[in-house]
MOPAC internal coordinates of N, CA, C and O (Angstrom, degrees):
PM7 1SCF
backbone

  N    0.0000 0     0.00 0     0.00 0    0    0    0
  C    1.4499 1     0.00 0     0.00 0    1    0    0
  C    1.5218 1   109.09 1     0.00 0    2    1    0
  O    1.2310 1   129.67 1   -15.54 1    3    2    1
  N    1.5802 1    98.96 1   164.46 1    3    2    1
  C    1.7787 1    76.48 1  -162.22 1    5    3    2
  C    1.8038 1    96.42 1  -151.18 1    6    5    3
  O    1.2310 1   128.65 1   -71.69 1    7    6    5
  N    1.4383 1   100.95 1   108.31 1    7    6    5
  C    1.1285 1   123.36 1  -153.33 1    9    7    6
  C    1.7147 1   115.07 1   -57.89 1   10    9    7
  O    1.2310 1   125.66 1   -50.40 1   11   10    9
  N    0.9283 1   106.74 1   129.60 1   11   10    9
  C    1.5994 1    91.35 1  -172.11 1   13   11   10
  C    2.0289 1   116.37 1  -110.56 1   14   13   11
  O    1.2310 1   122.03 1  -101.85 1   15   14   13
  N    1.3151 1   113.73 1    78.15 1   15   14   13
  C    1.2394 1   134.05 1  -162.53 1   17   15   14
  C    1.9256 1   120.97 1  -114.84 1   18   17   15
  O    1.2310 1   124.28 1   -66.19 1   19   18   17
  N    1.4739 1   109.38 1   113.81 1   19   18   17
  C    1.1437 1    99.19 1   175.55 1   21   19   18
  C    1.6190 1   125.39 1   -75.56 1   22   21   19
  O    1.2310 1   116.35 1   -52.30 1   23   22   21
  N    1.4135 1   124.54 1   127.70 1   23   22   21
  C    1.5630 1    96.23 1   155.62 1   25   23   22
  C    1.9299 1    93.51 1  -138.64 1   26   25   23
  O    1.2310 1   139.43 1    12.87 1   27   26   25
  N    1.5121 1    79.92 1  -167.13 1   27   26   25
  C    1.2193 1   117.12 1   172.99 1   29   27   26
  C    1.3075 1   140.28 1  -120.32 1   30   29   27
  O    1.2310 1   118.72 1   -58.74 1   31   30   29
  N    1.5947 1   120.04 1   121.26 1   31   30   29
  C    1.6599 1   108.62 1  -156.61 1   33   31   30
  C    1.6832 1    90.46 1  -117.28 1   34   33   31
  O    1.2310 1   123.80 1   -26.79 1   35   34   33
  N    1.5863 1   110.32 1   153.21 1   35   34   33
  C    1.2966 1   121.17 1   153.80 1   37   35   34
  C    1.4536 1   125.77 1  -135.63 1   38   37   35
  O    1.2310 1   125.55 1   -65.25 1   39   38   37
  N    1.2384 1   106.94 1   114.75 1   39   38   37
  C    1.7162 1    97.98 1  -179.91 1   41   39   38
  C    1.9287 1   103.14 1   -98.45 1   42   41   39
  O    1.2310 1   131.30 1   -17.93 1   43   42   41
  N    1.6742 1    95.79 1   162.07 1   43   42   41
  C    1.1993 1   104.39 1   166.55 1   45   43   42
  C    1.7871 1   100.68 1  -121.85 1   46   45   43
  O    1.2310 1   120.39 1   -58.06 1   47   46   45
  N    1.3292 1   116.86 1   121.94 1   47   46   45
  C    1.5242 1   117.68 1  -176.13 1   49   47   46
  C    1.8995 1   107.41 1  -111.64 1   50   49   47
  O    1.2310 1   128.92 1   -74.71 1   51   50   49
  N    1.1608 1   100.42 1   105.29 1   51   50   49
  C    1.3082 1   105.63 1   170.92 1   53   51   50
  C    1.7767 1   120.60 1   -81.47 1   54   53   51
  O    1.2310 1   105.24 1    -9.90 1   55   54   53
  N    1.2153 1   144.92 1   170.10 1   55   54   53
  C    1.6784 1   142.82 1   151.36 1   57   55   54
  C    1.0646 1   109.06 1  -172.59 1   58   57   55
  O    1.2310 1   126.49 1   -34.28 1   59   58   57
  N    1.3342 1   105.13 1   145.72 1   59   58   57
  C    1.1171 1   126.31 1   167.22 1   61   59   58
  C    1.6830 1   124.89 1  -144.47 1   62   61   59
  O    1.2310 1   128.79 1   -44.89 1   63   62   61
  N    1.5637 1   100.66 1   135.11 1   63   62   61
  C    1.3325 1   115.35 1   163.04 1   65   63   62
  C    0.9972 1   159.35 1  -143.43 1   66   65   63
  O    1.2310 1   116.81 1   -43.70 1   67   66   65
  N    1.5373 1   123.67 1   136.30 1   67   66   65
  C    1.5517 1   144.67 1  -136.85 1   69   67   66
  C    1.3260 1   100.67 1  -114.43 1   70   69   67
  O    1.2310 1   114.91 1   -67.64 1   71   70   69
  N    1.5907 1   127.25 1   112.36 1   71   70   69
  C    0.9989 1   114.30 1   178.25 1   73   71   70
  C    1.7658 1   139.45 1    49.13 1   74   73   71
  O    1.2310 1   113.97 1    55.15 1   75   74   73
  N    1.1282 1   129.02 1  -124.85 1   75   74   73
  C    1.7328 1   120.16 1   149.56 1   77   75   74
  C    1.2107 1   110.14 1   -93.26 1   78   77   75
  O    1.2310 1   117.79 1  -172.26 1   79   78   77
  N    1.3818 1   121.81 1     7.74 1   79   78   77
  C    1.6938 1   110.31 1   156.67 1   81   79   78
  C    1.4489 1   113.91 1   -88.26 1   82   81   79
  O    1.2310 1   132.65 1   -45.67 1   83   82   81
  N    1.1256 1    93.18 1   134.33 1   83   82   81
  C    1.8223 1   116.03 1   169.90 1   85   83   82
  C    1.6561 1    98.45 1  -114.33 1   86   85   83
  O    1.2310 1   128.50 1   -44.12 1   87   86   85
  N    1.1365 1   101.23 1   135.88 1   87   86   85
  C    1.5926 1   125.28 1   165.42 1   89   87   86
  C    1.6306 1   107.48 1  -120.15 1   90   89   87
  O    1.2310 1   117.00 1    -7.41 1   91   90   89
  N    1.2105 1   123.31 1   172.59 1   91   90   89
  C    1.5402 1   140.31 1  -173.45 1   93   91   90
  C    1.4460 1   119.61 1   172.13 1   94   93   91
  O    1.2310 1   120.87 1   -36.06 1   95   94   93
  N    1.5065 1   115.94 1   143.94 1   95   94   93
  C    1.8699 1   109.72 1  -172.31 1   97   95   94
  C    1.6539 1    65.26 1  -159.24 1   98   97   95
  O    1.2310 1   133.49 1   -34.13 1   99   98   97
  N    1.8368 1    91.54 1   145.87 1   99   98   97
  C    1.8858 1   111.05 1   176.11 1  101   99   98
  C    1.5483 1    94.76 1  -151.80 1  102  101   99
  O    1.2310 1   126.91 1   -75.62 1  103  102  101
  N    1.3757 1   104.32 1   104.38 1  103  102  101
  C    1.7138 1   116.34 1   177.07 1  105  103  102
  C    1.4450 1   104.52 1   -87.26 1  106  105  103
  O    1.2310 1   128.31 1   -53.02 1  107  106  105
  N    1.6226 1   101.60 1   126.98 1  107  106  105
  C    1.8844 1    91.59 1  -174.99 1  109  107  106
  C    1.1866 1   110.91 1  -135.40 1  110  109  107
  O    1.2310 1   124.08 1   -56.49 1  111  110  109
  N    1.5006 1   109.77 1   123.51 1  111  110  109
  C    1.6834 1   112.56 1   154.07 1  113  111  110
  C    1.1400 1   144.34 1   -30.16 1  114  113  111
  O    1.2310 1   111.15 1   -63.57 1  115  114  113
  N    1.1052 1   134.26 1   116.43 1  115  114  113
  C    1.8327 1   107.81 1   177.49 1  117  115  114
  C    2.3052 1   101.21 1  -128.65 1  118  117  115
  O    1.2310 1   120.21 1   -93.07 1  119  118  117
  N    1.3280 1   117.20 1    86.93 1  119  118  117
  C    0.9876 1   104.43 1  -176.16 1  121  119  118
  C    1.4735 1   125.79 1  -105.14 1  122  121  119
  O    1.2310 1   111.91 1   -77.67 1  123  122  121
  N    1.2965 1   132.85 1   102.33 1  123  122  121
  C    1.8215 1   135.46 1  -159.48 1  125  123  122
  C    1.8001 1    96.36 1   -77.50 1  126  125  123
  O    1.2310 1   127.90 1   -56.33 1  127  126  125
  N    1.1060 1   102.39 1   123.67 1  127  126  125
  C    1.5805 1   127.33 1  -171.13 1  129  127  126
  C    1.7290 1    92.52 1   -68.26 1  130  129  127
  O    1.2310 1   109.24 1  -126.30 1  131  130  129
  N    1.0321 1   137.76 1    53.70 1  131  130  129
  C    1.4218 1   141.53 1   170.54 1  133  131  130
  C    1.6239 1   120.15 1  -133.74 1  134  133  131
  O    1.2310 1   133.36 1   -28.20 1  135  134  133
  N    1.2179 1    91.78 1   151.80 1  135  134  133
  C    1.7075 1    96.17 1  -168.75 1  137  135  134
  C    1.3157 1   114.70 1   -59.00 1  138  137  135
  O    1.2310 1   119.14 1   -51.96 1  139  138  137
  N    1.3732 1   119.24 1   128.04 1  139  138  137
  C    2.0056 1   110.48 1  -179.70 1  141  139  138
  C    1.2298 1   108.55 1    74.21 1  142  141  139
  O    1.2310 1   110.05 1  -172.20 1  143  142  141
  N    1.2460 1   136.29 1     7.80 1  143  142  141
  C    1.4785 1   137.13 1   139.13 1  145  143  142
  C    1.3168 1   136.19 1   -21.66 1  146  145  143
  O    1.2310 1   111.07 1   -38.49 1  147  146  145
  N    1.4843 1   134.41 1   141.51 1  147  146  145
  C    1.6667 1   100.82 1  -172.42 1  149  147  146
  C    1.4891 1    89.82 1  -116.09 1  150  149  147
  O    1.2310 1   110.21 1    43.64 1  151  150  149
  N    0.9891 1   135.99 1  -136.36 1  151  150  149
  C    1.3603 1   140.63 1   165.05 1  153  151  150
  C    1.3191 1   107.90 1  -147.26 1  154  153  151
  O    1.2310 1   114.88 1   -47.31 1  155  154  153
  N    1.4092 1   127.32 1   132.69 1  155  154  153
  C    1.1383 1   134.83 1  -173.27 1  157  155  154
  C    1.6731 1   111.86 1   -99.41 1  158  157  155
  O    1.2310 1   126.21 1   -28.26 1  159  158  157
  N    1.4613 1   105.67 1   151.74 1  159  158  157
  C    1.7970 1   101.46 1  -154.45 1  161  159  158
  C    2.0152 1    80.83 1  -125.45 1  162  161  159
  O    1.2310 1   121.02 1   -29.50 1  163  162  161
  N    1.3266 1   115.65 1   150.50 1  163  162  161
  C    1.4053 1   102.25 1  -179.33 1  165  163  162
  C    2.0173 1    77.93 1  -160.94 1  166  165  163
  O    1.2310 1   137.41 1     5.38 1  167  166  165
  N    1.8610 1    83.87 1  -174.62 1  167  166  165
  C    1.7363 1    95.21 1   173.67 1  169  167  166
  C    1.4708 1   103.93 1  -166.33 1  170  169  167
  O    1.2310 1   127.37 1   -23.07 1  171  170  169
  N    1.1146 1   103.43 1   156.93 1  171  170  169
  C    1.3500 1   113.53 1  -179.26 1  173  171  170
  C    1.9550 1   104.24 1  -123.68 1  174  173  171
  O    1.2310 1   114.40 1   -23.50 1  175  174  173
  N    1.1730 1   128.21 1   156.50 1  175  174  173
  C    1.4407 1   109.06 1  -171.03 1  177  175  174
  C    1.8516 1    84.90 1  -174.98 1  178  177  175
  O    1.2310 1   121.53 1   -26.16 1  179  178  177
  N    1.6140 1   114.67 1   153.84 1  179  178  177
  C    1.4100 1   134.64 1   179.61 1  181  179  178
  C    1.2098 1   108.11 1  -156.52 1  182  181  179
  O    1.2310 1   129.01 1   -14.87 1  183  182  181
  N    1.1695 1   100.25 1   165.13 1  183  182  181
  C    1.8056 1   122.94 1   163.67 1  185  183  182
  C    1.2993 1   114.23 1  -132.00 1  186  185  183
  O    1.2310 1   113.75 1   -31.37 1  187  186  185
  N    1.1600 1   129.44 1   148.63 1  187  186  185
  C    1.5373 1   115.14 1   166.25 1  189  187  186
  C    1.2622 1   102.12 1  -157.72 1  190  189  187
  O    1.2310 1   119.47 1    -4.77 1  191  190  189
  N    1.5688 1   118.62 1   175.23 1  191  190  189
  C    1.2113 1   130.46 1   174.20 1  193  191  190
  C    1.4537 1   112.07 1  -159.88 1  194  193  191
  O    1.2310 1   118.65 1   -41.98 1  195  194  193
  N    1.4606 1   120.18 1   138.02 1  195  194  193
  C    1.1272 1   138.18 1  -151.85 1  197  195  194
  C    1.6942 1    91.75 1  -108.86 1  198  197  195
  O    1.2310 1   124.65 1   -82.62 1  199  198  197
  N    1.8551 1   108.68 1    97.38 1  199  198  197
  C    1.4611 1   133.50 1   150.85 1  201  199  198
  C    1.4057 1   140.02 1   -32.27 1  202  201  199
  O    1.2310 1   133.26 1   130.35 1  203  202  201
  N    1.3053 1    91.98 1   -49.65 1  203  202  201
  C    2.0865 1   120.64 1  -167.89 1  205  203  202
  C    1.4425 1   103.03 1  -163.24 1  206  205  203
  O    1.2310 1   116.16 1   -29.55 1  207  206  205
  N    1.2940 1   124.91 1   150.45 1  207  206  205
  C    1.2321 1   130.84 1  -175.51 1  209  207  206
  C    1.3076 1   114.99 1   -63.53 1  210  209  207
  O    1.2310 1   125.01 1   -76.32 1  211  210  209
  N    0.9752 1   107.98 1   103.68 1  211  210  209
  C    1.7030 1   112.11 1   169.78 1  213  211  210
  C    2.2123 1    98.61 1   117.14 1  214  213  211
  O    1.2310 1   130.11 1  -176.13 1  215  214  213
  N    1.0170 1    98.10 1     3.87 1  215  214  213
  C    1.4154 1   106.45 1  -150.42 1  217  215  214
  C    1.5870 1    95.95 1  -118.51 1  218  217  215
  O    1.2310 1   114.59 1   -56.53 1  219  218  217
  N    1.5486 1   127.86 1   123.47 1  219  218  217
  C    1.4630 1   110.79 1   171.25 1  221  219  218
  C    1.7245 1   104.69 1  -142.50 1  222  221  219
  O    1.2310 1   120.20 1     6.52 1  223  222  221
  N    1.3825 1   117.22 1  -173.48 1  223  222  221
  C    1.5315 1   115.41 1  -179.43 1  225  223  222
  C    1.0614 1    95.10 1  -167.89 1  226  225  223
  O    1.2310 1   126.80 1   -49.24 1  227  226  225
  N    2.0709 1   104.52 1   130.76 1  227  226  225
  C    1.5284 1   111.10 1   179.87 1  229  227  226
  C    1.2068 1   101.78 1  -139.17 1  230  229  227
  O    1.2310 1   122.73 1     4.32 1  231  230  229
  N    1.5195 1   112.38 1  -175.68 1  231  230  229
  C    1.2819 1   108.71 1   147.39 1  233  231  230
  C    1.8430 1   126.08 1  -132.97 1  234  233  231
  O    1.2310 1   127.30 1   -40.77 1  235  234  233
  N    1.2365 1   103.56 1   139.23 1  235  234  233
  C    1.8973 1    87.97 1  -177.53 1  237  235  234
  C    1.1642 1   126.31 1  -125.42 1  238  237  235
  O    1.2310 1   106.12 1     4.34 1  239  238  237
  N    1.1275 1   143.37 1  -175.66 1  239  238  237
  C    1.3805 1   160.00 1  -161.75 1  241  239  238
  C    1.2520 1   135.18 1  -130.80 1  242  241  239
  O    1.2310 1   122.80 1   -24.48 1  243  242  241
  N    1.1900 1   112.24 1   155.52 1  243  242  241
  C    2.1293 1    97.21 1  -176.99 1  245  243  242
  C    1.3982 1    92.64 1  -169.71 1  246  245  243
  O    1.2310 1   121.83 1   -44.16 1  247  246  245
  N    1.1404 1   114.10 1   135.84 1  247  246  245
  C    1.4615 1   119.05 1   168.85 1  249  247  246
  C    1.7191 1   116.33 1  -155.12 1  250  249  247
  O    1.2310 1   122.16 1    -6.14 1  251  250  249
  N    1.2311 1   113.47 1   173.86 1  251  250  249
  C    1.4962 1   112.15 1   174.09 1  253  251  250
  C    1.3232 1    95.68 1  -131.21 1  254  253  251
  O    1.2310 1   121.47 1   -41.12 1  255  254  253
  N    1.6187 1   114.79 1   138.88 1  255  254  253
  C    1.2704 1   132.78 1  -158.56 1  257  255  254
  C    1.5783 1   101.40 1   -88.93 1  258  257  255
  O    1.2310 1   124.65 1   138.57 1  259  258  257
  N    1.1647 1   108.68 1   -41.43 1  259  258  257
  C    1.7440 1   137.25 1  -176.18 1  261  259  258
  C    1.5856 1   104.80 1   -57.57 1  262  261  259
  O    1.2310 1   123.49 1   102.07 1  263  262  261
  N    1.5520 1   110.92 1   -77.93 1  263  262  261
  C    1.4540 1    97.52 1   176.21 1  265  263  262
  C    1.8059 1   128.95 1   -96.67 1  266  265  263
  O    1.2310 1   119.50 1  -147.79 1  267  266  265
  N    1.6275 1   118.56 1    32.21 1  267  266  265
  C    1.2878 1   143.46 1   159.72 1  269  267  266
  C    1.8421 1    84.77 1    67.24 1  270  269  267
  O    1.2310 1   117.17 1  -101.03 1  271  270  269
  N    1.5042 1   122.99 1    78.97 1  271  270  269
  C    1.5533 1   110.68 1  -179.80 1  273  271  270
  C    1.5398 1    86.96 1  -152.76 1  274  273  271
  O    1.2310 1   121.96 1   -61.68 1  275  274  273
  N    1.9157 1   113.85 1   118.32 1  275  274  273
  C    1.1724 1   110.79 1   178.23 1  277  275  274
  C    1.4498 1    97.12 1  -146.13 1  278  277  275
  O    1.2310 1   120.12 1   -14.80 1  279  278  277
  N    1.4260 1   117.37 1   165.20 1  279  278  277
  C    1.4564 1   143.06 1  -151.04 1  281  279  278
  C    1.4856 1   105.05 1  -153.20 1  282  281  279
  O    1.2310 1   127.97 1   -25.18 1  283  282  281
  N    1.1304 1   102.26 1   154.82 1  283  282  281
  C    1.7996 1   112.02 1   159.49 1  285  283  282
  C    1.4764 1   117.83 1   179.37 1  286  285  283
  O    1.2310 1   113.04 1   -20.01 1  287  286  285
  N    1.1229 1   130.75 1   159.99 1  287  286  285
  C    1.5574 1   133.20 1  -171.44 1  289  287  286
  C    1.1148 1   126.91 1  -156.82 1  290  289  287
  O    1.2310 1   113.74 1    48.81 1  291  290  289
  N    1.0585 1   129.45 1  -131.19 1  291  290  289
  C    1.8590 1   144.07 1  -177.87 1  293  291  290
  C    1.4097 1   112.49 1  -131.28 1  294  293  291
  O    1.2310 1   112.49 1   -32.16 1  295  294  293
  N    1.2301 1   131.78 1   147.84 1  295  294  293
  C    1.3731 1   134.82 1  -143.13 1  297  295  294
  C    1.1084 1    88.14 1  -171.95 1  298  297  295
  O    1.2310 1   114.46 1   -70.23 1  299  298  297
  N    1.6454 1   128.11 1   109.77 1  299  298  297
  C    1.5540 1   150.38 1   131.28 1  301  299  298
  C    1.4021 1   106.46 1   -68.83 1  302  301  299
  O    1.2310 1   117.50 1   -25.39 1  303  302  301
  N    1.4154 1   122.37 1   154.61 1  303  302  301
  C    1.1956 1   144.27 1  -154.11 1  305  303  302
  C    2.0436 1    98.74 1  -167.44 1  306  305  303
  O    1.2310 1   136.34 1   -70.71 1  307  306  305
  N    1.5157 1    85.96 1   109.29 1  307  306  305
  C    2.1508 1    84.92 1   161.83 1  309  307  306
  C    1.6072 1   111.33 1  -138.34 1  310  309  307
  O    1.2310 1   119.67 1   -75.80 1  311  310  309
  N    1.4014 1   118.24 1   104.20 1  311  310  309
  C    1.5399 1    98.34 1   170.76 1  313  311  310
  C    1.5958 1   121.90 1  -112.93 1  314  313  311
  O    1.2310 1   127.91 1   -16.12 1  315  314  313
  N    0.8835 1   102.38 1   163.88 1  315  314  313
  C    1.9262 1    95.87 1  -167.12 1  317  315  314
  C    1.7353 1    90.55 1  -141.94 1  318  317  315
  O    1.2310 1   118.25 1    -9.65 1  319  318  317
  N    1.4237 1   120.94 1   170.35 1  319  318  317
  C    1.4069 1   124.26 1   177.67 1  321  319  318
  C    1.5992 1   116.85 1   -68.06 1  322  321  319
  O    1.2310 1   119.74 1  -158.59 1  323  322  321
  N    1.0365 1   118.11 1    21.41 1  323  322  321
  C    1.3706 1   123.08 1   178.67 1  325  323  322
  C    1.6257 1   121.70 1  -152.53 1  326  325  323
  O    1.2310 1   125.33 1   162.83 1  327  326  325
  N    0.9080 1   107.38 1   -17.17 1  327  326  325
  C    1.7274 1   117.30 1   165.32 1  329  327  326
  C    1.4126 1   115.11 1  -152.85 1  330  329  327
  O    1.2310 1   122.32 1   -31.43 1  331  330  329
  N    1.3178 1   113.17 1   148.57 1  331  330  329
  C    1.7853 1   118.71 1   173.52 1  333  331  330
  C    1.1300 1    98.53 1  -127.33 1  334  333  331
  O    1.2310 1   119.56 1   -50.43 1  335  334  333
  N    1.6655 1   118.44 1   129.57 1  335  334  333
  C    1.6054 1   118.29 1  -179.82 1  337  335  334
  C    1.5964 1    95.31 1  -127.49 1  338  337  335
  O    1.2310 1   122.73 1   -32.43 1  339  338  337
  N    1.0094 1   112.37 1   147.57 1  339  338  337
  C    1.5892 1   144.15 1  -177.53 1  341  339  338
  C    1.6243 1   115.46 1  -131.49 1  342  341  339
  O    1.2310 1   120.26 1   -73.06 1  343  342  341
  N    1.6853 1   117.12 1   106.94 1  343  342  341
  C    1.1792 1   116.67 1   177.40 1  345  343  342
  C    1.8830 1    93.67 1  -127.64 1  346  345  343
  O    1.2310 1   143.68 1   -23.44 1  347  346  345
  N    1.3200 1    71.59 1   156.56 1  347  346  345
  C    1.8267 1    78.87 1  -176.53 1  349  347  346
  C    2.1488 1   108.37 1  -165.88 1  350  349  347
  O    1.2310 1   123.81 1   -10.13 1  351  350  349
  N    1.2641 1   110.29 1   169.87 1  351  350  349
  C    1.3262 1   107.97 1  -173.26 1  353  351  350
  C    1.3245 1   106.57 1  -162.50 1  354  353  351
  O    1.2310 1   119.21 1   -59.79 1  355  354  353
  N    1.4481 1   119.11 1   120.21 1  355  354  353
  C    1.1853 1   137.39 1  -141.14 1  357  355  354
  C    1.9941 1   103.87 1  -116.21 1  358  357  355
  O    1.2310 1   113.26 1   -86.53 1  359  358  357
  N    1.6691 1   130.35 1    93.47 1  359  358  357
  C    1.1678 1   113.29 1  -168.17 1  361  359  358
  C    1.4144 1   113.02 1   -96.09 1  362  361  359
  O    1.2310 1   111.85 1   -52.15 1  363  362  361
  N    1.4026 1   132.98 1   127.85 1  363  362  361
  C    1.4750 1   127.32 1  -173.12 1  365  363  362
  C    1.5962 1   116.50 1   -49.92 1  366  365  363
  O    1.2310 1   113.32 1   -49.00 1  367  366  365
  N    1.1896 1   130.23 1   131.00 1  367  366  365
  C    1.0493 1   130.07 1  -148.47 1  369  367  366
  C    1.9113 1   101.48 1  -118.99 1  370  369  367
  O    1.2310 1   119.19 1  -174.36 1  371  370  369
  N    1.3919 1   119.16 1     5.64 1  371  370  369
  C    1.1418 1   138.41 1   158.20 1  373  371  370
  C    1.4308 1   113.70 1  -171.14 1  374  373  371
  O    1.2310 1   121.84 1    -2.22 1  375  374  373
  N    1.0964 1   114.09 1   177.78 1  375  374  373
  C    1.7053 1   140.69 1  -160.61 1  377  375  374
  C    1.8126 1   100.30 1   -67.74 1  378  377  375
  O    1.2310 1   110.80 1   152.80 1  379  378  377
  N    1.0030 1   134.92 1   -27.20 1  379  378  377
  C    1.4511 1   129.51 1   155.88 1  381  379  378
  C    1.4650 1   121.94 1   -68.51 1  382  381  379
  O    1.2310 1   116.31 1   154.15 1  383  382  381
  N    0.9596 1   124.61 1   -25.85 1  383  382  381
  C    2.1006 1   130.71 1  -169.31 1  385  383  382
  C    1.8960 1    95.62 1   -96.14 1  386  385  383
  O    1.2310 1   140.53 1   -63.41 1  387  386  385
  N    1.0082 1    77.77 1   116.59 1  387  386  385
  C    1.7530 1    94.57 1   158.98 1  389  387  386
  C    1.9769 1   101.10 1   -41.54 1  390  389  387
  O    1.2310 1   122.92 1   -36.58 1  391  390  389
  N    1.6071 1   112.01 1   143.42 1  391  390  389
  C    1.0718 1   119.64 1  -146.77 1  393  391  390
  C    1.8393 1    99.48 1  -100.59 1  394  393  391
  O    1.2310 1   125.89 1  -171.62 1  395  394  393
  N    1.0642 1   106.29 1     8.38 1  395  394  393
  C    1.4818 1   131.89 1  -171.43 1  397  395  394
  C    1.4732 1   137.39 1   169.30 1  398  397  395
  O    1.2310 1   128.82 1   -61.00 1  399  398  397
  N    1.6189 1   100.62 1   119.00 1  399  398  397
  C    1.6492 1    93.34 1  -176.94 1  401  399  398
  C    1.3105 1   113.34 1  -151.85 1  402  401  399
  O    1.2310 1   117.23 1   -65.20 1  403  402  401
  N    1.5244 1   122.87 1   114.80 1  403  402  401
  C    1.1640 1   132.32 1  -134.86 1  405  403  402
  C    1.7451 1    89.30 1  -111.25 1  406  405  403
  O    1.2310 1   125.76 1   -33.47 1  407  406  405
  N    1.2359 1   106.53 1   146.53 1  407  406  405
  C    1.8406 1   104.92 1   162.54 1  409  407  406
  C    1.1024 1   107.46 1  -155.47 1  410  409  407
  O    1.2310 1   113.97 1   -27.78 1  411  410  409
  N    1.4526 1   129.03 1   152.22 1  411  410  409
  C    1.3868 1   175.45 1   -40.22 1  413  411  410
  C    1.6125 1   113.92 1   137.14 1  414  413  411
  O    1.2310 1   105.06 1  -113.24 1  415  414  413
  N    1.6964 1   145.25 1    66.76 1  415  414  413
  C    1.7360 1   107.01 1   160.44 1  417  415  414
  C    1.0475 1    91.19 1  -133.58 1  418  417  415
  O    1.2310 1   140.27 1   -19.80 1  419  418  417
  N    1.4625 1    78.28 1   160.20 1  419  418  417
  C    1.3737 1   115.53 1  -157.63 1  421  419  418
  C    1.7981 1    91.43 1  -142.53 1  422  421  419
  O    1.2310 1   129.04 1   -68.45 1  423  422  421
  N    1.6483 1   100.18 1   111.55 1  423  422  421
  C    1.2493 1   123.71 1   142.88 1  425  423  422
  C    1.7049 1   159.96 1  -134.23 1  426  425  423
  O    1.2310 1   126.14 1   -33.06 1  427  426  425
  N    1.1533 1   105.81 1   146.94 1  427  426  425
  C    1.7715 1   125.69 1  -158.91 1  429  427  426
  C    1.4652 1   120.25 1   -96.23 1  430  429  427
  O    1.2310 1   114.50 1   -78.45 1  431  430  429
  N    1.5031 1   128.02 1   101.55 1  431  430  429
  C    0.8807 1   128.76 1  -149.95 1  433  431  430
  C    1.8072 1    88.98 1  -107.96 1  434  433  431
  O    1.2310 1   132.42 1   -58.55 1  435  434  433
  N    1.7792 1    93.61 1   121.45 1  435  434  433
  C    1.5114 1    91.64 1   173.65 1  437  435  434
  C    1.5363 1   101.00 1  -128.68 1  438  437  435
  O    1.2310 1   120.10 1   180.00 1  439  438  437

């Protein structure tokens, strides 16, 4: 079924970088346009460091502030002039966060 709900998101995305360190923190809104709604407060956050050219390794984070559920893992990074792939794996870090969550991107610069 497929919920049919307006909201509204706002992130604030900070970064910074030092040398082959990259840092990053993304504080995000999540507000559902309905009466008595709460607004949900979450973050996204990394580290990384660049190995070999084109080549980096971090680790990042994600949580929601609202219902106390956070994660974080290991994060490979490869980009070359024709594709950038991003794999990473996210382990629940208490009894609210899903106990695994693996991702995949893959992008094509045309």
């Amino acid at each position: 079924m497929i919920e049919d709900t307006n909201e509204i998101e706002a992130k604030l995305v900070l970064s910074k970088d030092i040398g082959k360190f990259h840092l990053a923190y993304n504080q995000v809104i999540e507000q559902e346009l309905e009466d008595g709604s709460k607004a949900e407060h979450g973050y996204a956050c990394g580290a990384r460091v660049d190995i070999l050219d084109g080549v980096s390794l971090g680790i990042e984070s994600k949580g929601n502030y609202t219902d106390g559920a956070y994660a974080a893992g290991p994060t490979l990074a490869v980009a070359t002039e024709s594709v950038w792939l991003a794999a990473g794996a996210l382990i629940g870090l208490n009894d609210r966060a899903d106990d695994l969550k693996v991702r995949l991107i893959v992008g094509l610069p045309f």
